[in-house]
C-alpha positions in Angstrom: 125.0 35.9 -104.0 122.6 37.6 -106.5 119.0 35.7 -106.6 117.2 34.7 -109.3 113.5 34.9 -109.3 111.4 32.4 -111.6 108.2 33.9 -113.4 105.5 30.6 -112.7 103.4 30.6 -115.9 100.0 29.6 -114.2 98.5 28.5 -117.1 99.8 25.1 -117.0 101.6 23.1 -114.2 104.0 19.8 -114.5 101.7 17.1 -112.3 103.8 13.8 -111.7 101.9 11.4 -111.1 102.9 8.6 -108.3 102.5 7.4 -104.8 103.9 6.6 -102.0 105.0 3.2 -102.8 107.1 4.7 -105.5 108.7 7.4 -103.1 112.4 5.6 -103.9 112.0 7.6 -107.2 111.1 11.3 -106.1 114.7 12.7 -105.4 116.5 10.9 -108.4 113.5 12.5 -110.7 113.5 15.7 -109.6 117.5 16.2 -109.4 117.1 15.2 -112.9 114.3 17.7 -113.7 116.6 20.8 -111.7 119.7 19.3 -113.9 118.1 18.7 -117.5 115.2 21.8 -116.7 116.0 24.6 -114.3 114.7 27.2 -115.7 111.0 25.2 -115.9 108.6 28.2 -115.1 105.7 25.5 -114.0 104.9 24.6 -110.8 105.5 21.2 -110.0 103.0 18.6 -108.4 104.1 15.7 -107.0 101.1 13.1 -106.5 101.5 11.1 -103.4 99.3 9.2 -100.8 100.4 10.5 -97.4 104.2 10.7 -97.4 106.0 14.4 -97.2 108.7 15.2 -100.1 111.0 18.3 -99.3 112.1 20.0 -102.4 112.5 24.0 -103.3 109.9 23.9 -106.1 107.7 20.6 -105.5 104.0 20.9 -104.2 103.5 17.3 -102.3 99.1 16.2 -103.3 98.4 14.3 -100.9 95.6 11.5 -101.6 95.1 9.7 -98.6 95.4 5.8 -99.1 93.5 5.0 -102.2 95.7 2.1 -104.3 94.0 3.0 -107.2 95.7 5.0 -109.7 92.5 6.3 -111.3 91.6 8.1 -108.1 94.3 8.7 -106.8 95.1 11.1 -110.4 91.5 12.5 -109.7 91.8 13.9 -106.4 95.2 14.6 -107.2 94.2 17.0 -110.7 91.2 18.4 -108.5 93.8 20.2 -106.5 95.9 21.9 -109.4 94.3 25.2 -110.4 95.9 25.4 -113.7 93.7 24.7 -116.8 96.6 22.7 -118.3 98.4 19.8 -116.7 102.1 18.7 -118.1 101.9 14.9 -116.9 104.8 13.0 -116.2 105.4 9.4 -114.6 107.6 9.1 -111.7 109.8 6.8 -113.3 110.0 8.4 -117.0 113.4 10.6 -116.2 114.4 13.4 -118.3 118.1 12.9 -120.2 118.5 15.8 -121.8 118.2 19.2 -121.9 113.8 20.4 -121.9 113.5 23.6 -124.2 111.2 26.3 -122.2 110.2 27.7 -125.5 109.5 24.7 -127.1 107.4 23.5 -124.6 105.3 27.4 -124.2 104.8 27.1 -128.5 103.5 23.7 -127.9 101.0 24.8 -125.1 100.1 28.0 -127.2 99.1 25.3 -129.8 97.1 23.4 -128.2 95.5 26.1 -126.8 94.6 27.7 -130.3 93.4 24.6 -131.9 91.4 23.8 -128.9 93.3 20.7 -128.3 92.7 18.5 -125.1 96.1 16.6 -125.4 99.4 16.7 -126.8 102.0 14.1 -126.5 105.5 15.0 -126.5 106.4 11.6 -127.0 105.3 11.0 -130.5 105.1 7.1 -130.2 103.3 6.1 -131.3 103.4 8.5 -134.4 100.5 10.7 -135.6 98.3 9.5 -137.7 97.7 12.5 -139.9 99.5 15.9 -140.6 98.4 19.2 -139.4 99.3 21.8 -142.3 101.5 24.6 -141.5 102.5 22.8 -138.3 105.2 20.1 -138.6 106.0 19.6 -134.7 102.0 18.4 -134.2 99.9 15.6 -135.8 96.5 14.4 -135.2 95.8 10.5 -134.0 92.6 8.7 -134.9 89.7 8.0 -132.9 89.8 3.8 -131.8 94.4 4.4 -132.2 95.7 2.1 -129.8 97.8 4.6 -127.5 96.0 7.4 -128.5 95.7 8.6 -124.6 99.0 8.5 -122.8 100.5 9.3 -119.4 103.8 9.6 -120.0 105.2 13.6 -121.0 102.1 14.7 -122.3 100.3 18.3 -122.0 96.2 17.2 -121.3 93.6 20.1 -120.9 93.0 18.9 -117.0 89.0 18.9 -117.3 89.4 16.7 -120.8 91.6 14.3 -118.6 90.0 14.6 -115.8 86.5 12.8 -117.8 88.1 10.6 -118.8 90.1 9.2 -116.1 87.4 6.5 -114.7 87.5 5.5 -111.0 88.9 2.1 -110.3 91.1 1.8 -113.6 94.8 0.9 -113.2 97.0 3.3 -115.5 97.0 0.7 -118.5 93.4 0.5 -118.3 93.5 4.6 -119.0 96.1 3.9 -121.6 
């Protein structure tokens, strides 16, 4: 059998964020994410409290017992060294097919504009256009949903002020 090594872009990594309450949902997410995205060249971080996770390409962040989601994310983003975080919720599970280059054009945008989030989830919708660039849009300041958790690519310092200790996910959102 020939082997196939994977080039890791270390500019950004795939955090999901979870714990260990949610630990059901771990292998059925990330048979899905080897199934719908195998040729994903991010490391993957799995947020947990305490409980071990065996899989080829997952990191396990540990976060002791905290209950809080805020904190948990927080010591959880404090451990990635990459200065751009894909985050994903244990329970959002891909469908279909992820596009490698698609996702490394939308980085390398956010990265030139100087962006601190992008959504790849446009719901809700942008608010206003950004010429030249179809696949992005800009929301409003004081947008309900304008921060999001679900499949979105966050510059990790922008996300990590303002993720505030003791706030529940829909607080953040």
């Amino acid at each position: 059998a020939l082997a196939v090594a994977m080039t890791v872009n270390s500019s950004c990594a795939i955090y999901v964020s979870s714990f260990d309450g949610y630990s059901d949902l771990w292998r059925p997410f990330f048979s899905l994410m080897d199934r719908y995205w195998p040729d994903c060249p991010y490391q993957l971080y799995l947020g947990a409290n305490s409980k071990s996770f065996e899989h080829a390409r997952v990191r396990v962040l540990p976060a002791g017992p905290s209950n809080n989601w805020s904190d948990r994310v927080r010591e959880h983003l404090a451990a990635i060294p990459s200065e751009y975080v894909l985050m994903m919720l244990d329970d959002w599970f891909l469908y279909r097919g992820v596009e490698t280059p698609r996702i490394e054009h939308l980085i390398n945008l956010l990265e030139r504009f100087d962006g601190h989030m992008l959504r790849l989830v446009p719901d809700p919708k942008p608010n206003f256009a950004v010429p030249g660039h179809p696949s992005i849009g800009l929301m409003g300041i004081g947008t309900l949903l304008r921060s999001n958790t679900h499949a979105t690519i966050w510059r990790k310092e922008t996300l990590l002020g303002l993720t505030r200790g003791g706030e529940s996910l829909w607080e953040f959102e």
